[in-house]
C-alpha positions, 0 to 999 in steps of 0.5 A: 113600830107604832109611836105613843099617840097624843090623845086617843078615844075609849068609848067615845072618851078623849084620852089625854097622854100626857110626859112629866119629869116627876111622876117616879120622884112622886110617885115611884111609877112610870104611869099612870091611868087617872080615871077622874082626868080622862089621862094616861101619864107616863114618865118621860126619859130624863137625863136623871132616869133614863128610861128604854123607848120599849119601857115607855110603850110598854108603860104606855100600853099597861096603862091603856089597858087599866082604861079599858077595864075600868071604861067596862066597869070591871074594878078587879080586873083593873086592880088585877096588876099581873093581868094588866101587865100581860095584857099590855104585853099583848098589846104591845106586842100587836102593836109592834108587829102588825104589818101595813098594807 
């Protein structure tokens, strides 16, 4: 099982991830792909909202996806929520199963 990095890189840009408490009371999301700010946000597990380990690295790869599209410059593939979400799966998935030598 792979862990949710700090930072990460997508086309030679540092990407911040960054954990609040807020983000569902705000925003009524679990994450968060801000393009300005070159950071993924992600709502962490709270003793007031519990939230699964594989729900956050699911929330963790669909937002990692949203990056993607928009480092292409693919604006309706990244407003595409339905696409993102299987993408993210995809990844997840890969992630979750690949074996190290």
């Amino acid at each position: 099982m792979f862990e949710i990095p700090k930072r990460f890189e997508i086309i030679s840009q540092e990407i911040e991830v960054e954990f609040v408490d807020d983000l569902v009371l705000y925003q009524q999301s679990l994450g968060q792909a801000r393009f300005n700010e070159n950071k993924i946000i992600i709502q962490k597990s709270t003793p007031s909202y519990p939230i699964a380990d594989g729900q956050l690295k699911h929330t963790f790869c669909h937002e990692v996806v949203h990056k993607w599209f928009n480092a292409m410059g693919e604006t309706e593939l990244c407003a595409n929520e339905q696409l993102v979400d299987v993408m993210g799966n995809l990844l997840l998935q890969f992630l979750n199963t690949k074996e190290e030598e």
